[in-house]
TIGUTI-564958 format. One record per residue (C-alpha): z, x, y; residue number from 0. Coordinates in pm, 1 decimal. Layout:
residues N
Z | X | Y | NUM
...
***
This chain:
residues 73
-3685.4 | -225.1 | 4692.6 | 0
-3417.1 | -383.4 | 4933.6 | 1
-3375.7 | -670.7 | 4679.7 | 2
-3290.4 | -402.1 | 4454.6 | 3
-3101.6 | -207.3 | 4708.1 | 4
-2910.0 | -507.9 | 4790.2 | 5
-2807.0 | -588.3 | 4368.6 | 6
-2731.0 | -248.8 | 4334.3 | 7
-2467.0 | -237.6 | 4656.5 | 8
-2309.6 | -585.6 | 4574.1 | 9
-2246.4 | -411.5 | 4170.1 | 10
-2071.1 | -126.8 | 4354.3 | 11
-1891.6 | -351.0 | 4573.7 | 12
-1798.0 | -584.4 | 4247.1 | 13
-1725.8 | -260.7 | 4060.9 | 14
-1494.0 | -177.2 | 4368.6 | 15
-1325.9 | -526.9 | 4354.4 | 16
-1238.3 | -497.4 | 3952.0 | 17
-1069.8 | -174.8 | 4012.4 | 18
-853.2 | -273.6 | 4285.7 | 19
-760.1 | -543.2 | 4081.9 | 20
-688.2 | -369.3 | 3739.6 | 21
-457.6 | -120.2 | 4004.3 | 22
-298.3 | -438.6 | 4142.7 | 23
-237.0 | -573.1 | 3775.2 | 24
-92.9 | -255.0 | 3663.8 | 25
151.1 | -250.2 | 3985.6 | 26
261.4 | -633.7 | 3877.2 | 27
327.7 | -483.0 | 3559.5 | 28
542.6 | -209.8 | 3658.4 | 29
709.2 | -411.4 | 3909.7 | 30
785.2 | -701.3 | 3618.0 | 31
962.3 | -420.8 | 3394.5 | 32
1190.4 | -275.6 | 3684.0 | 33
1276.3 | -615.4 | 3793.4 | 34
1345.0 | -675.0 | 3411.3 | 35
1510.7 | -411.8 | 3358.6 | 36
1750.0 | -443.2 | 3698.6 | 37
1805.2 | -785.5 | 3577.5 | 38
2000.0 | -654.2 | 3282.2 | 39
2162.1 | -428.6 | 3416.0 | 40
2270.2 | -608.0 | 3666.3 | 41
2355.3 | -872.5 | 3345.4 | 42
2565.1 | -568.3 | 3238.8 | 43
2766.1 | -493.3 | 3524.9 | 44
2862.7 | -861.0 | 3539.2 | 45
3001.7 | -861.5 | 3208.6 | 46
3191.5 | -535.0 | 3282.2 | 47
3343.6 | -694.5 | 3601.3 | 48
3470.7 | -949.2 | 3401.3 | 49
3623.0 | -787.8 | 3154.4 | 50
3783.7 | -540.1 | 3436.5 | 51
3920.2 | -858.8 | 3596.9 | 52
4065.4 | -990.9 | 3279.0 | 53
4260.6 | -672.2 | 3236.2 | 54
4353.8 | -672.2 | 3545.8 | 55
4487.9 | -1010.6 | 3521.2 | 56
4672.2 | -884.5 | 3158.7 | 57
4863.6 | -618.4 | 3367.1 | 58
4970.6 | -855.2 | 3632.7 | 59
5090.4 | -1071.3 | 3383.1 | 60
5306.9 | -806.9 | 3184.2 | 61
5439.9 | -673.0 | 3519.9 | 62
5625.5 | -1008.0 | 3561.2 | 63
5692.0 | -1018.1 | 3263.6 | 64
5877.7 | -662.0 | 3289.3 | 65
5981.5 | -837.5 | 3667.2 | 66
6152.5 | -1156.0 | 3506.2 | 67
6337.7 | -916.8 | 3258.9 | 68
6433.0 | -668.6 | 3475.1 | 69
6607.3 | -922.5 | 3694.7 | 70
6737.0 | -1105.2 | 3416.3 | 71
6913.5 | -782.1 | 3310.0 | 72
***
């Protein structure tokens, strides 16, 4: 019976060890689709910067414009 004992605590224990692991899968999972899904918005927000900068720059551009005519007034 202890040979029997024995097969029957090491299947628990390897029935223990595959659920941990499925558990650890699905966290790798859900940590690949937030990091995935930071990523773009983070890929977002960098393109937004941009295009704030460029307008930015646009404004800065037509103020001296507006600067050099004013003083050439």
């Amino acid at each position: 019976m202890q040979f029997s004992d024995g097969a029957a605590s090491q299947l628990t224990a390897a029935d223990e060890a595959a659920a941990v692991v499925q558990q650890m899968s699905a966290s790798i999972q859900e940590v690949s689709a937030t990091t995935n899904e930071v990523a773009n918005q983070s890929a977002q927000a960098a393109s937004r910067a941009n295009e704030g900068n460029k307008a930015v720059n646009r404004a800065v551009e037509q103020m001296a414009r507006i600067e050099q005519t004013v003083g050439q007034s």
